[in-house]
C-alpha positions as CSV (number, residue, x, y, z in Angstrom):
1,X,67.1,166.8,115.1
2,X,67.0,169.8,117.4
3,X,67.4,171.5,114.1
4,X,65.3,169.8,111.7
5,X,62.5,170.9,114.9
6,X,63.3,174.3,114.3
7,X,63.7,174.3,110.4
8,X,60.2,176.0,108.5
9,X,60.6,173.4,106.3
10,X,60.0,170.5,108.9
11,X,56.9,172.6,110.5
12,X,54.1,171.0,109.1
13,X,55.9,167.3,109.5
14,X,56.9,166.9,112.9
15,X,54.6,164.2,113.4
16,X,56.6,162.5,110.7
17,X,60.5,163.5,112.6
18,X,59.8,162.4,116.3
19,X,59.3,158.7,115.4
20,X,62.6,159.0,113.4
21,X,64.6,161.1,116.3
22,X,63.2,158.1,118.4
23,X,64.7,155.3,116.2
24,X,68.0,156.9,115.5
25,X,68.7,157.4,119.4
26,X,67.4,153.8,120.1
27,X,70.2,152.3,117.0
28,X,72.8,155.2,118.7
29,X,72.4,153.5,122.0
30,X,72.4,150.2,120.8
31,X,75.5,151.0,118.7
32,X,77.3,152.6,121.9
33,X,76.7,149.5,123.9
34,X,77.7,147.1,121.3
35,X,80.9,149.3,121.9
36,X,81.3,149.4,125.2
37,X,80.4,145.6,125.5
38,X,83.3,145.1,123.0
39,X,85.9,146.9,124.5
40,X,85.5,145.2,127.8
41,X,85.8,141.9,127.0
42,X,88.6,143.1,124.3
43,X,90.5,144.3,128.0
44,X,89.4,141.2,129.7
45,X,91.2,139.3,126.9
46,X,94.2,141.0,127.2
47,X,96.3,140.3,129.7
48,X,98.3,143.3,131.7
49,X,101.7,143.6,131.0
50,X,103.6,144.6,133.9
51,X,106.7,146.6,131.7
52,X,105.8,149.2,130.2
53,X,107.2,149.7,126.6
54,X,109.3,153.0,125.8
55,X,107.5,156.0,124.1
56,X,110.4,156.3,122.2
57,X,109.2,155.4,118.7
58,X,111.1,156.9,115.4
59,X,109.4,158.2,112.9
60,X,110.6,155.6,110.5
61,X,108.9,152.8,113.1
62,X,105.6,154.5,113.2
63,X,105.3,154.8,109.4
64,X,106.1,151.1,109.1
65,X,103.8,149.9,111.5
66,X,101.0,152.2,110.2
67,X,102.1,150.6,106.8
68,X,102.3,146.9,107.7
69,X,98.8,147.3,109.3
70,X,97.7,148.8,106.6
71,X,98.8,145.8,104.2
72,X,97.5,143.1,106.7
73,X,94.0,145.0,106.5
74,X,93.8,145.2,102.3
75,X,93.6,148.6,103.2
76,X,95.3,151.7,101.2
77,X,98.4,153.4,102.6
78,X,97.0,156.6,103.9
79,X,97.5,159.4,101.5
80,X,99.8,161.7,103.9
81,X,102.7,158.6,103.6
């Protein structure tokens, strides 16, 4: 918006920008705190786990738990697989 403000094209309309720069940050923050509420009570929901699992993942692992996600999802393989 800062550079719609400045554009020449958008000098005679600013009257018409500053009620939409005031909706888009009011569904922005409204967006952000549908996030933040989320991942609370998704770590809320989740219980800690003591052990901590190795870092130690092959290649071949990663690419078939990117895949199987992927499948459970209905989503396409990525196109760098």
């Amino acid at each position: 918006f800062s550079e719609a403000e400045r554009s020449p094209m958008w000098q005679g309309h600013l009257q018409m920008l500053r009620p939409l720069k005031r909706k888009y940050v009011r569904a922005l923050t409204a967006v952000e705190n549908t996030a933040t509420q989320l991942a609370a009570e998704v770590r809320q929901s989740q219980p800690f786990q003591a052990e901590l699992l190795s870092d130690n993942v092959t290649r071949e692992e990663a690419i078939e738990l990117i895949s199987t996600s992927h499948k459970m999802l209905g989503a396409n393989a990525p196109k760098w697989m």
